[in-house]
C-alpha positions, -999 to +999 in steps of 0.1 A: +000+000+000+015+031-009+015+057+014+032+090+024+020+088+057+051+070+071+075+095+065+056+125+075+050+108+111+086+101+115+101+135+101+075+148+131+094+125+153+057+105+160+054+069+168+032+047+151+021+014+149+004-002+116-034-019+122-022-047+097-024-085+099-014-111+079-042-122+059-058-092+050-054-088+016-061-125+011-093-120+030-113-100+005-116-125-021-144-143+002-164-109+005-194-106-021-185-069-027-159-049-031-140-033-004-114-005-011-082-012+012-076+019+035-048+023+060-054+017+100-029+038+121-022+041+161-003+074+171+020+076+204+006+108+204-027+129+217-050+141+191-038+181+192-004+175+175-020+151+146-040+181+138-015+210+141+006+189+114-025+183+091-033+227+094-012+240+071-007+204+048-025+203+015-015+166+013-042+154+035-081+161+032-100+160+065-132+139+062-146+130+092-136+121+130-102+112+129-104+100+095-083+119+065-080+114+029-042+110+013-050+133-021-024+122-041-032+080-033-071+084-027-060+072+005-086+067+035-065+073+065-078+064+099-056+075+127-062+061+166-044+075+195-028+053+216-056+024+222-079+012+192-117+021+198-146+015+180-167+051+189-169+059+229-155+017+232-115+025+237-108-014+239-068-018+233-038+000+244-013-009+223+019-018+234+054-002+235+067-035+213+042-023+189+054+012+184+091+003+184+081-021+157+060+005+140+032-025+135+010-038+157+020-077+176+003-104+163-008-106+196-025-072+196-036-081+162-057-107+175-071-090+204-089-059+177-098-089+146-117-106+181-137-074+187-134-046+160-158-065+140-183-069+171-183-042+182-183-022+147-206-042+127-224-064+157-212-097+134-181-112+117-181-105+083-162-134+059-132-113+058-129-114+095-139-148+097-111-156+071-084-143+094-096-157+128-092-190+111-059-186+095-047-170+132-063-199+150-043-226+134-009-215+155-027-194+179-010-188+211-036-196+240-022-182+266-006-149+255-031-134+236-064-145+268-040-126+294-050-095+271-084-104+269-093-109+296-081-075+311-105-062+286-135-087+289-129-104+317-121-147+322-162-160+317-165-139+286-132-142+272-133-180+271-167-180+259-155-159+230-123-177+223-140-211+227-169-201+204-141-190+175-121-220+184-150-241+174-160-223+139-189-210+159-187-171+142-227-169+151-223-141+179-253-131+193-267-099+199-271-107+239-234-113+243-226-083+223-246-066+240-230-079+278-190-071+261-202-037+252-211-029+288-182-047+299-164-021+284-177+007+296-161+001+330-123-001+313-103+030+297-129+055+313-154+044+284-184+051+309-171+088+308-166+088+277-199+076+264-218+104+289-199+131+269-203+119+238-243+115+245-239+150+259-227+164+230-254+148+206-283+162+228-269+195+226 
């Protein structure tokens, strides 16, 4: 994927850790549409500075959120700041490995492909479903539920990882719905989700 993104982040002196597994690209062939790649990216970094570089830097488009648009690629760039969350739902701080590596671990990796989806689209779409399975086949147990379940918790991490284990990708909407407010009691997500509800009243 070509990208000017890289370069800017370290001439800034940034860190930065990709969103990118293995199997993505593979993945998309077992989607019945067509799904234009775009480029995931955490920041070591608060919002404020991403946006004082993008002021005065007719590269970059702003689109929406924390999303931008590289001009010159008709690149959809979509930056996180230091954990990966899916709205109000901050579920993962990334680790220093990642940053020094300037990609997330596989580890990490496994930990958003587990809830991104969920949480996101309330399902597993084939795509996802594709690389749970090709992760699965050498997946490391132990390492990746001692993240879990500091995000979910043991009964619900095991449940999840058990359920993908067996090709069971049927989530339903009741354990979604039990993660979600999991989550709101991690991160300061409960906080979170009062301002942002704030906000849209106003």
């Amino acid at each position: 994927m070509k990208s000017n993104i890289k370069n800017l982040l370290e001439d800034n002196n940034i860190g930065y850790a990709i969103i990118k597994g293995d199997y993505d690209m593979e993945s998309y062939k077992y989607e019945n549409t067509n799904i234009k790649e775009d480029l995931d990216i955490v920041l070591d970094c608060n919002k404020n500075l991403l946006f004082d570089l993008f002021k005065n830097n007719n590269e970059y488009k702003f689109i929406e959120g924390n999303t931008f648009l590289e001009i010159k690629n008709n690149l959809r760039i979509d930056f996180y700041f230091k954990t990966i969350n899916v709205g109000y739902y901050h579920f993962l701080k990334v680790s220093k490995i990642s940053f020094q590596e300037k990609k997330i671990t596989s580890d990490d990796y496994i930990i958003y492909l587990l809830l991104e989806p969920l949480l996101k689209f309330n399902k597993y779409h084939y795509r996802h479903i594709y690389r749970i399975k090709m992760y699965f086949k050498n997946f490391k147990k132990k390492e990746v539920l001692y993240i879990l379940q500091k995000i979910l918790g043991k009964k619900l991490s095991l449940s999840l990882v058990n359920k993908v284990s067996n090709n069971n990708f049927n989530i339903s909407k009741g354990f979604i719905k039990i993660c979600k407010i999991k989550l709101l009691f991690i991160n300061n997500n409960f906080v979170k989700m009062i301002k942002s509800r704030t906000v849209n009243d106003l």
